[in-house]
DOVOPA-404577 format. One record per residue (C-alpha): x, y, z. Coordinates in pm, whole numbers, padded with zeros to 5 digits, always signed. Example, Ala and Ser with C-alpha at 12.3 -4.5 7.8 and 13.67 -1.06 7.14 Angstrom:
<rs>
+--------+--------+--------+
:     px :     py :     pz :
+--------+--------+--------+
: +01230 : -00450 : +00780 :
: +01367 : -00106 : +00714 :
+--------+--------+--------+
</rs>
This chain:
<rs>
+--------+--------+--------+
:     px :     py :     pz :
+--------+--------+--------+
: -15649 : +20799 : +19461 :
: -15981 : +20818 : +19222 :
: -15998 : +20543 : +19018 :
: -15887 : +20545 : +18664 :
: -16129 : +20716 : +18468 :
: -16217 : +20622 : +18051 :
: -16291 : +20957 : +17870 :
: -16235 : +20813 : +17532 :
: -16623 : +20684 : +17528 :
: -16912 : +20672 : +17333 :
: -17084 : +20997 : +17222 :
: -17486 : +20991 : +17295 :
: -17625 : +21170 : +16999 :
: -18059 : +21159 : +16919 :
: -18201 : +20836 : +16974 :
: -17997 : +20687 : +17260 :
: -18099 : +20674 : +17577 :
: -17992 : +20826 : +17885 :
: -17787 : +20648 : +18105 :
: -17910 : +20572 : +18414 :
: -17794 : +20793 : +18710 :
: -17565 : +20596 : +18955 :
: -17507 : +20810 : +19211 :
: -17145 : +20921 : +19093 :
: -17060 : +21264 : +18974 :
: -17112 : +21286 : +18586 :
: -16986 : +21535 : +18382 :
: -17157 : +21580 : +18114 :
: -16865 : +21637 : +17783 :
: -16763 : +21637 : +17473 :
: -16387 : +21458 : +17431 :
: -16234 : +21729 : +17245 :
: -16421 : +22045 : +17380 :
: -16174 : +22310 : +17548 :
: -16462 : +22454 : +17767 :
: -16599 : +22119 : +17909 :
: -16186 : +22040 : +17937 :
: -16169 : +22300 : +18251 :
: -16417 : +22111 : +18451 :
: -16264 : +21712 : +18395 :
: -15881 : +21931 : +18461 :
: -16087 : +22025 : +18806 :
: -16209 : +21692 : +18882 :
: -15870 : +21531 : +18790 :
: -15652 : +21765 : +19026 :
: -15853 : +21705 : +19358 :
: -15863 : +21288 : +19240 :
: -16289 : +21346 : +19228 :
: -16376 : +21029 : +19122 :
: -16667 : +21068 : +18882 :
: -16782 : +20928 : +18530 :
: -16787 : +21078 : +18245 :
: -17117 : +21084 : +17992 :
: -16966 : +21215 : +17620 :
: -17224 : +21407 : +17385 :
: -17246 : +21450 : +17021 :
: -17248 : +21821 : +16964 :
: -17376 : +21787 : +16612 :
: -17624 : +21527 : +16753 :
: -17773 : +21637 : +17025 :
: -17959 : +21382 : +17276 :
: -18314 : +21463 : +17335 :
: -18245 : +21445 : +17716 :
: -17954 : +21632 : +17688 :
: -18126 : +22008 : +17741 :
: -18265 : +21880 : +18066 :
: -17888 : +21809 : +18126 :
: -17755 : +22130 : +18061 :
: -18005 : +22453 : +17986 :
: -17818 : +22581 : +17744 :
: -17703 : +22262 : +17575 :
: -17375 : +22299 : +17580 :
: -17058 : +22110 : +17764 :
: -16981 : +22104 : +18016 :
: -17255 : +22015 : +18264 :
: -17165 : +21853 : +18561 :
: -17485 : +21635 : +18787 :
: -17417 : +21676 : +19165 :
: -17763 : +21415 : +19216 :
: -17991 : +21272 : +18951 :
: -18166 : +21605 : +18802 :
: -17959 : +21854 : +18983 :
: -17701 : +22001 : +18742 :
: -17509 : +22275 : +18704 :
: -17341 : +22410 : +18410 :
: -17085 : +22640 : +18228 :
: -16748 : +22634 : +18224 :
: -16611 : +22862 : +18470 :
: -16890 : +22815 : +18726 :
: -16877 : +22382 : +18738 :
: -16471 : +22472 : +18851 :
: -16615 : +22742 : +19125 :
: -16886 : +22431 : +19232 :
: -16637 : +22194 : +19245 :
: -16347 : +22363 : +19406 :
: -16576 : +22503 : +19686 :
: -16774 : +22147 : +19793 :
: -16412 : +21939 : +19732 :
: -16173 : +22091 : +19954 :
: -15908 : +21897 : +19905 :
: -15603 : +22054 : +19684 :
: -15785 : +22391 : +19679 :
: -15715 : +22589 : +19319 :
: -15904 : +22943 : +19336 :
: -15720 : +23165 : +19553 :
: -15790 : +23276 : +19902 :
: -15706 : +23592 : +19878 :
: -15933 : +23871 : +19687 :
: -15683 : +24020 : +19493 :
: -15494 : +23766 : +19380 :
: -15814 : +23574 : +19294 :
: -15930 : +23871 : +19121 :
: -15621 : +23920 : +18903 :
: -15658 : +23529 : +18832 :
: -15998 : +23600 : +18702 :
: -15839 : +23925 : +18491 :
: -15571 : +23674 : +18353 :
: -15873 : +23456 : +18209 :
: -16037 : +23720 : +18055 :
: -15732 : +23867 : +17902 :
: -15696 : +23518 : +17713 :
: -16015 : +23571 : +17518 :
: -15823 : +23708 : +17167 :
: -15646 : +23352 : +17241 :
: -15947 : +23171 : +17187 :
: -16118 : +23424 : +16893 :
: -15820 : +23385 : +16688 :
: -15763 : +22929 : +16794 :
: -16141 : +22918 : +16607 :
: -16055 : +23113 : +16298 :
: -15769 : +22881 : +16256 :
: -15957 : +22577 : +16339 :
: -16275 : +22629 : +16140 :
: -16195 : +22936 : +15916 :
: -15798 : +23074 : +15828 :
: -15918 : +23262 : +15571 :
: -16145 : +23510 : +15799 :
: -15843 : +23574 : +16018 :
: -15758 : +23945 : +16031 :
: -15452 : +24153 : +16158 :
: -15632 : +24295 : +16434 :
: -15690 : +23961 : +16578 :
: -15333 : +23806 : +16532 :
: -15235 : +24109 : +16732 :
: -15487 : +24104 : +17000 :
: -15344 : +23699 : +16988 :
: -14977 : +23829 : +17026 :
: -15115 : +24118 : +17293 :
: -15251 : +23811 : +17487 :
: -14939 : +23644 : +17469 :
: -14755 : +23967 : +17582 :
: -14953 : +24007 : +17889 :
: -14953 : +23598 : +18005 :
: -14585 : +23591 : +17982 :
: -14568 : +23946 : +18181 :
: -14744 : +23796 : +18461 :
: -14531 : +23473 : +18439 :
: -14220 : +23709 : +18477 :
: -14380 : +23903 : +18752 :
: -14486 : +23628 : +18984 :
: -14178 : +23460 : +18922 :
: -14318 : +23115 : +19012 :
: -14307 : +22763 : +18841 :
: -14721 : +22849 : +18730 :
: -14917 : +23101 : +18742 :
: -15107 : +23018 : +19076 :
: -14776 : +22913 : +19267 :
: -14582 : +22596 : +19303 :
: -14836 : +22376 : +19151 :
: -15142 : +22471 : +18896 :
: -15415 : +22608 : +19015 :
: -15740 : +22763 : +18877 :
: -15646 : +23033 : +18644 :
: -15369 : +22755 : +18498 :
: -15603 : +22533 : +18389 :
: -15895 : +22767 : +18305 :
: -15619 : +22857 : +18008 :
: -15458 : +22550 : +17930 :
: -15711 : +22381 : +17697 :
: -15678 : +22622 : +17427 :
: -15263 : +22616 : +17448 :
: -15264 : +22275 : +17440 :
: -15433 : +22312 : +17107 :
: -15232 : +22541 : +16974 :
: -14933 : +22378 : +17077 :
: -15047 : +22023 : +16948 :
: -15202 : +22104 : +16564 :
: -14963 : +22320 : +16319 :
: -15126 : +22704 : +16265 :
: -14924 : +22923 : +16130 :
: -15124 : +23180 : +16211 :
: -15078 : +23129 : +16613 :
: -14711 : +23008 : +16613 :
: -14529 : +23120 : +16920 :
: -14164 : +23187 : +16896 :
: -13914 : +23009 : +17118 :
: -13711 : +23315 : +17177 :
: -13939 : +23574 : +17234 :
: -14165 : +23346 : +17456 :
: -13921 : +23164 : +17622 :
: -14051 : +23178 : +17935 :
: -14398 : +23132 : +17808 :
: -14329 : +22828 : +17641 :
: -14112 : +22711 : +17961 :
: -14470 : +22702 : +18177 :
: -14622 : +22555 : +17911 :
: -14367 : +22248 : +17905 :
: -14408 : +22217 : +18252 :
: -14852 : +22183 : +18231 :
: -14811 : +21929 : +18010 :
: -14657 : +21736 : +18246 :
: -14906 : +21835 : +18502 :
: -15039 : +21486 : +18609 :
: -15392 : +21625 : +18565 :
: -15352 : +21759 : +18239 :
: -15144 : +21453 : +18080 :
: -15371 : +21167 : +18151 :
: -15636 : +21380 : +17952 :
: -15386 : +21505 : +17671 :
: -15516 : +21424 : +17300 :
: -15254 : +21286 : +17083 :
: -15115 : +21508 : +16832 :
: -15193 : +21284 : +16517 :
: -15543 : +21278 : +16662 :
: -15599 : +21665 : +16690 :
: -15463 : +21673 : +16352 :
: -15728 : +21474 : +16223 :
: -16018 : +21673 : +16400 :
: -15853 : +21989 : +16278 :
: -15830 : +21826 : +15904 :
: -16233 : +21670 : +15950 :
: -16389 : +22034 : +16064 :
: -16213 : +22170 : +15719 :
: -16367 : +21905 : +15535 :
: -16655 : +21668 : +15572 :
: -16725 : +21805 : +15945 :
: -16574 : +21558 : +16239 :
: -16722 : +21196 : +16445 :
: -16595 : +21241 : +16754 :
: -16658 : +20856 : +16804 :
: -16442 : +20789 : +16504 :
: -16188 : +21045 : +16615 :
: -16140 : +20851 : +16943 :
: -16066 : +20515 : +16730 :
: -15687 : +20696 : +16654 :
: -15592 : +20725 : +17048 :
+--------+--------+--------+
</rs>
């Protein structure tokens, strides 16, 4: 059992220095990015234990771009200066060097369909952003791509007529999706409701990852995405104050 991990720390932003390396696995992240989200729901199904280092997105660390080339979250540091980085390929690292509860698929096809499941979530994400930052640029053909997406998830559900989508447990194309459900499921758009009838066995799954022991010791509270959601509208978000309302 890792030990119990804080991600509800300090944001570095321009001026603070870098911590200093301890040996540990660091990931590199930003509390309430969905992208960097994939790599700590990694980490927290095999029990990794790591640290966490949060960044300031709007505030950027010096250091940081010798963190991560492209400056973004997630960036994960295997040994001090040695880091790798981007969403999708941190899970790949760390599934293949911890072997323990292994989440990408074995087998080529269903791995590749996986993989075709992720991509097929993208109008998901395209149309969570307009919400968050911009309802009034949302068009009809992206609330149907959004419903298309939603089509097409819950067709697989039905078709591999297991409790998630990689089997008994989650697995990597489960929480490659998750972060942007949970949002969508936590902070009121109208634009992205989901209806209980027509996605009822959608919305089943997703009942059953947020119980996902991985998933719900990282969950943000609802009043809390609220308040991001209501800050990016407004004056722009702190994601040090944010974490104040856990």
């Amino acid at each position: 059992m890792a030990a119990k991990i804080n991600f509800n720390t300090k944001h570095f932003g321009k001026g603070d220095p870098l911590p200093p390396y301890n040996g540990k696995l660091r990931v590199y992240n930003m509390r309430f990015c969905p992208y960097a989200q994939r790599a700590i729901l990694a980490l927290n199904a095999k029990q990794v234990d790591y640290e966490v280092v949060n960044i300031d997105l709007s505030n950027k660390p010096e250091w940081f771009f010798s963190k991560s080339g492209f400056g973004k979250v997630p960036s994960i540091e295997i040994q001090e200066d040695v880091c790798i980085y981007e969403s999708l390929v941190t899970v790949e690292y760390i599934d293949e060097v911890y072997p323990q509860r292994p989440l990408i698929s074995k087998d080529p096809v269903r791995k590749a369909f996986d993989k075709i499941i992720i991509e097929a979530m993208a109008p998901v994400q395209v149309l969570y952003y307009k919400a968050l930052k911009a309802p009034e640029t949302i068009t009809e053909d992206a609330t149907a791509a959004y419903y298309k997406a939603l089509d097409f998830l819950q067709d697989q559900l039905k078709s591999r007529g297991t409790q998630f989508l990689a089997g008994s447990e989650p697995g990597y194309v489960d929480y490659m999706i998750w972060p942007f459900f949970e949002r969508i499921l936590l902070i009121d758009f109208e634009s992205m409701t989901i209806d209980s009838e027509k996605y009822k066995l959608l919305l089943e799954y997703l009942g059953r990852m947020f119980k996902d022991p991985a998933v719900s010791q990282y969950l943000v509270p609802k009043k809390v995405y609220d308040k991001f959601a209501e800050d990016i509208r407004s004056t722009g978000y702190s994601p040090d104050e944010l974490i104040q309302h856990f």
